[in-house]
N, C-alpha and C positions, 0 to 999 in steps of 0.2 A: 560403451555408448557415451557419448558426447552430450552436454546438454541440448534440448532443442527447446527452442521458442514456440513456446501454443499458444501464448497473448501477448497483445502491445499494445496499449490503448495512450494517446495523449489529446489534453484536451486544455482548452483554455472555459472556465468556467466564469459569472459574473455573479456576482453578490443577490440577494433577493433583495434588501433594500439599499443601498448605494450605489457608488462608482467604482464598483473594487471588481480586479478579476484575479484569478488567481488561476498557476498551472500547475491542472493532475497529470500524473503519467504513474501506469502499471505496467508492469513487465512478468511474466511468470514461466519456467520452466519447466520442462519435465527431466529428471539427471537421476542419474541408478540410483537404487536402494540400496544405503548406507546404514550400518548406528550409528551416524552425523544424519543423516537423510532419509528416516525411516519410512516419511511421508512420499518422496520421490519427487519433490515439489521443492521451489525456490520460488522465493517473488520480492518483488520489490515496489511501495504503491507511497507515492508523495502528494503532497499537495505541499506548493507554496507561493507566498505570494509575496510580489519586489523584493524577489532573492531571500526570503525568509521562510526558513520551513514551518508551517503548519503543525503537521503530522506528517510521520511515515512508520508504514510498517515494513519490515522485511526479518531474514532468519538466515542471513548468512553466518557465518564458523566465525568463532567460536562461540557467538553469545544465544545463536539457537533466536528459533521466534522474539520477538521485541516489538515495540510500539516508541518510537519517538515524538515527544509531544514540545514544542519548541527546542529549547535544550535537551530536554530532559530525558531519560529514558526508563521506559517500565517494561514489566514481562508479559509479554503476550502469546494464552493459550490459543494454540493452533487448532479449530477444529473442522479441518476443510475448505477447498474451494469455496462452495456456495454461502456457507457463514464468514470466512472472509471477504468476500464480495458484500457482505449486509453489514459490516462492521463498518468496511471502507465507505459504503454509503453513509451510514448515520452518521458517522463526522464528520464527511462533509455536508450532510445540513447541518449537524452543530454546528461548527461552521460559518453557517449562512449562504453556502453556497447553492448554487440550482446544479443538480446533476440526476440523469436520466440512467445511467448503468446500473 
């Protein structure tokens, strides 16, 4: 089996108080079950704005689940779709951004 695409989401978001907008885009797959892969899940979710990343999280090989935070990168526990979806939320209103997903 081949990976398949179950989401694509892209969006152009605006600030709550300014002139700023910033672009999210998520992507997630569904790809066999691996010990690289146990979850059966790949994703990949950015925000950034005038060519500048935000955050992103994604968990491709070798470095497994991760969160980048400007530069910088930290480990991020994977526990799911639907708390992935609530994490990617919350920073983007940290943020400042208005997002409805």
């Amino acid at each position: 089996m081949k990976a398949e695409e179950i989401f694509r989401q892209k969006l152009v978001l605006n600030h709550v108080s300014v002139d700023r907008i910033a672009i999210f885009e998520i992507v997630i797959w569904k790809v066999p079950t691996t010990k690289d892969d146990p979850d059966s899940i790949k994703y990949r979710a950015w925000l950034s704005e005038a060519g500048r990343t935000l955050f992103g999280f994604d968990n491709h090989k070798p470095k497994g689940p991760h969160l980048h935070i400007g530069n910088n990168e930290v480990g991020y526990v994977f526990r799911g779709l639907d708390a992935l979806r609530k994490d990617i939320a919350a920073m983007i209103r940290k943020a400042g951004f208005i997002y409805e997903g």
